[in-house]
C-alpha angles and dihedrals in degrees: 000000000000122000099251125184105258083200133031129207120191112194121199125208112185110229093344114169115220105194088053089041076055086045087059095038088056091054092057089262129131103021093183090066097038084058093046094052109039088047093060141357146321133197103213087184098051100161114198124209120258134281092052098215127115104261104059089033096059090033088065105039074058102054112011098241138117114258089242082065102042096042100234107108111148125022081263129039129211123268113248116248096011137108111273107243128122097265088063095066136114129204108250103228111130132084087224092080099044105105093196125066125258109237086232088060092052092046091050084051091050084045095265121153111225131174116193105195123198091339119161112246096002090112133120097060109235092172126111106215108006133095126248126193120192115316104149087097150342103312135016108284093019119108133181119163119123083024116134112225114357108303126122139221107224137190090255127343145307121256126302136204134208115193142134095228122103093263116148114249100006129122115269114238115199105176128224144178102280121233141156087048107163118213095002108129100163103049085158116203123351089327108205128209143201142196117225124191106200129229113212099208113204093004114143105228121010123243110224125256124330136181134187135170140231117203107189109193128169119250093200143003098292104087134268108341109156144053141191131210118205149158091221145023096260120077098208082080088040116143094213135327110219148186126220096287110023130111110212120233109279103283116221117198141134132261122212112219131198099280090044104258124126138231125206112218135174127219144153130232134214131190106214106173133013110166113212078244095048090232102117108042128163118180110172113209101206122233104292098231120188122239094226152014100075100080124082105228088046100209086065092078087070104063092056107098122166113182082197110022138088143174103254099188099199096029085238104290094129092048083047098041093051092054088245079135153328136260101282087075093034088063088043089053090045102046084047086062091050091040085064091041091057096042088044095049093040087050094050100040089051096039097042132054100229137170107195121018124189123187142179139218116185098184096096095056094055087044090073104030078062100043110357077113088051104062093049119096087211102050095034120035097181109100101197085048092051090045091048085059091045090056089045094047095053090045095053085050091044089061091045086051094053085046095055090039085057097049095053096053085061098060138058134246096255088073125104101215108198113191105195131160128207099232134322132238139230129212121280114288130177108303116240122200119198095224087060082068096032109052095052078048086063088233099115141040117202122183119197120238122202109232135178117206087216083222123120115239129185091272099032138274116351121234128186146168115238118189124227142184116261092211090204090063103036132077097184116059113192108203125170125346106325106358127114116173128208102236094233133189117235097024107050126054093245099023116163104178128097112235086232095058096045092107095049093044083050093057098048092058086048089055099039094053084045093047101049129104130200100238084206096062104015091238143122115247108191112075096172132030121163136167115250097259090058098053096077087093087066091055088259127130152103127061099333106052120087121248092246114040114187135163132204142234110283079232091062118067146000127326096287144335111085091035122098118253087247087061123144137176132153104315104349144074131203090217117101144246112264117167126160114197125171145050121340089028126110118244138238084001121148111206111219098171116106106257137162147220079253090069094057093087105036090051087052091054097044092055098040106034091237117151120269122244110248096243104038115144104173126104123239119248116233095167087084101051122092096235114018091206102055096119105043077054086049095056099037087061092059090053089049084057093043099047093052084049083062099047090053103051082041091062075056094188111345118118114251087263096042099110097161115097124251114244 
């Protein structure tokens, strides 16, 4: 019989590029990989499904179905009974709106012990026996389902800086002399303080007010070179005491809310300037990330210790977009997200017996949504600047390598590991917004609304003048990443258009996205627009999907989304990561053969016996196996059995030797 994996291990790496995870491979760099790869089998044509954002991707390696099946068919999906513009969506992160059924919920049902670790719109945990970690968004203690936009709600809140730079949303340091100081023998020379109430960003809801306070002393004679963190004016309660550089130990406290109650959280500090005058002066406060209440069971939650990692439940893009700091902290932030995922997968997988693991890691895909631009000639001209993403690029996928290393020490060889990513990104192109075809189409009708951010900027209070669509006046509603809908009476709330002109009204979206040049470029964005009927060849169908779909160039927006799984711009691709690796797979095999995120599961089933989810519509891939025909050999040796079964109870009582018939 054929060797067959007795475990499998999917392992999800958000965004994640193949052919640059091959780049670094070529240089000597990430030997994990290299191992993974070279050992089994990689697709070099993974389509995704479209759109190419993170919650229907991850929704169908999970179940094998199109996003039109399993309802999740943009990262948000529309509000029921309202009009179907962009402000009536909500973002798609629950298990409770997925119409298809995840492979680890059919193998709870067939006895199977599964464990789904950090996966985005797993949550909330249906299954009967298994674990579940996190999974209602990106990281462990974020949700977002229900949320309009792309905020997030955390346990407990994002970074925080305290500085006394011009930075926007930080935490405003003004020095003083420091006094009252408890336990601190060795102030050093003329020690400030300051008092630092802090903000709590994304926390739901607030705790009330809370002040610490930073004491920076010298410890020489070259100026101001330290710096303590603590929630009270003695140190002997401090939190760390750091230099420029450092990240402090992971701090553990507890944080009083409103009723009184208290949250413990986790987080880790970094000092990231002290000037020797103490003028210029950055202390970044990590995300504060609770210890509990995102495991089922929830008792689970507190067997996950990390010594280094932490949640971060943006990976560090608002800290880096804000010019709170470089790179250099972005990849330490990042590498701090994977550290807890490891911790988090190594401590499940010892500590608990399992079956199928699947598992998500979201740093690749912030990585590029930060410096994907950066590392393009074309976009950014500034070489240093292009070699200093490079560096950071290799370093985000390092940490993802060591991950990976340390999962597979933790499981035996008689486990099929699967590394898949849900799409994959391209650098920044011009933006293109429907409404700019639409409008001269006379199919739309925006109004522009004065708003003011209520933030404080450098140069005051930012005011702007958003457009939107006056439904009264507008037969075509854009709404998420690729949907238009046709504003129809008797179905939408404000609906304007006739049923019977639905289709003509169709058509003129369809010819007014294809018609339409960016004045800017002199080029045509949309490289796909179909009716919804015709969607259905994309996977996309049924009550969540728009009445026009369309995509865009790879050259026009933003990393993913609107753009086609064959995608391709500069140094990224919009296909995805699919790499087989274990008994029963073929080795050093590169898969040339179409295939999909939908084959993932079926595949899984086919090689491990494992029941099929009721609405799987991927194909199984028998390319990767070692011999295609196992299983119809398999099968014919149990006929052979059976058939000389047969023979015996047919010779009822005769000896072996015994030809002649019975009367």
């Amino acid at each position: 019989m054929a060797q067959v994996p007795k475990k499998v291990a999917v392992i999800g790496l958000d965004a994640a590029l193949p052919h640059l995870i091959e780049k670094h491979i070529a240089e000597g760099q990430l030997p994990t990989f290299k191992k993974l790869i070279e050992g089994g089998v990689i697709a070099d044509n993974c389509l995704v499904p479209f759109p190419t954002v993170t919650p229907p991707n991850w929704a169908t390696i999970a179940t094998g179905a199109w996003p039109g099946t399993h309802g999740i068919t943009d990262f948000h999906v529309p509000i029921p009974g309202t009009t179907p513009h962009s402000g009536n969506a909500v973002q798609a992160m629950s298990s409770d709106r997925w119409l298809a059924e995840p492979i680890w919920d059919a193998a709870d049902k067939a006895g199977k012990k599964c464990i789904v670790l950090n996966y985005p719109g797993s949550w909330p945990n249906h299954m009967e026996h298994g674990i579940m970690v996190g999974g209602a968004g990106l990281s462990a203690g974020q949700w977002r389902d229900g949320i309009r936009g792309i905020a997030a709600a955390v346990s407990l809140c994002h970074d925080q800086m305290i500085t006394t730079g011009p930075y926007p949303r930080t935490i405003r340091a003004r020095f003083e002399p420091a006094e009252n100081w408890q336990h601190a023998p060795e102030m050093g020379k003329e020690p400030l303080e300051t008092d630092a109430q802090l903000q709590f960003p994304g926390a739901h809801p607030k705790p009330p007010k809370t002040t610490w306070h930073v004491l920076v002393r010298q410890s020489g004679d070259a100026g101001y070179d330290m710096a303590t963190l603590s929630p009270t004016k003695d140190l002997d309660d401090a939190f760390c005491t750091l230099k420029v550089g450092e990240w402090s130990p992971t701090i553990t406290t507890k944080i009083r809310m409103d009723d009184g109650a208290e949250r413990e959280v986790f987080f880790r500090c970094k000092l990231i300037e002290l000037s020797p005058d103490a003028e210029d002066f950055r202390f970044l406060i990590g995300c504060m990330c609770e210890t509990s209440g995102w495991s089922s069971p929830p008792e689970v939650a507190k067997e996950i210790v990390s010594k280094e990692g932490t949640f971060a439940f943006d990976g560090g893009m608002i800290g880096y977009a804000y010019g709170w700091f470089g790179f250099d902290t972005y990849v330490e932030i990042s590498e701090q997200y994977t550290q807890w995922v490891e911790d988090a997968a190594v401590t499940l997988l010892t500590k608990h017996d399992w079956d199928v693991f699947f598992m998500h890691c979201h740093p690749p895909d912030w990585l590029y949504h930060v410096l994907i631009t950066d590392l393009y000639p074309e976009t950014c001209p500034d070489e240093a600047k292009r070699q200093a993403a490079w560096e950071a690029h290799l370093k985000v996928y390092q940490a993802q390598d060591k991950m990976i290393a340390s999962i597979l020490e933790v499981m035996g060889k008689d486990t099929l590991v699967i590394l898949v990513s849900d799409h994959g990104a391209t650098p920044d192109g011009p933006t293109f917004n429907p409404f700019d075809a639409l409008v001269p189409a006379g199919l739309a009708v925006l109004v522009e609304e004065e708003v003011d951010d209520g933030l404080v900027h450098m140069h005051g209070t930012h005011t702007y003048k958003p457009s939107y669509p006056v439904p009264a006046q507008t037969k075509a509603l854009p709404q998420r990443e690729i949907h238009i809908y046709v504003n129809l009476k008797g179905r939408d709330p404000e609906g304007i258009v006739e049923p019977e002109d639905y289709e003509k009204v169709q058509q003129q979206i369809i010819d007014a996205l294809y018609t339409y040049v960016d004045p800017r470029t002199g080029k045509r964005p949309v490289s796909l627009a179909l009716s919804k009927k015709d969607a259905r060849i994309l996977g996309l169908h049924g009550d969540r999907i728009g009445d026009v779909i369309y995509a865009i160039y790879p050259w026009f927006g933003a990393q993913h989304g609107p753009i086609l799984p064959t995608g391709e711009w500069g140094p990224g691709r919009l296909a995805g990561l699919l790499v087989f690796n274990g008994p029963g797979v073929k080795k050093g095999y590169r898969l040339q053969r179409t295939c999909g995120l939908t084959d993932v599961v079926p595949t899984i089933c086919y090689l491990m016996d494992l029941p099929v989810p009721e609405q799987v519509e991927g194909g199984v891939l028998y390319q990767v196996f070692k011999d295609p025909d196992f299983k119809l050999k398999e099968i014919q040796k149990l006929k052979d059995g059976l058939a000389r079964m047969e023979t015996a109870l047919a010779r009822q009582e005769r000896e072996p030797w015994d030809k002649h018939d019975c009367a």
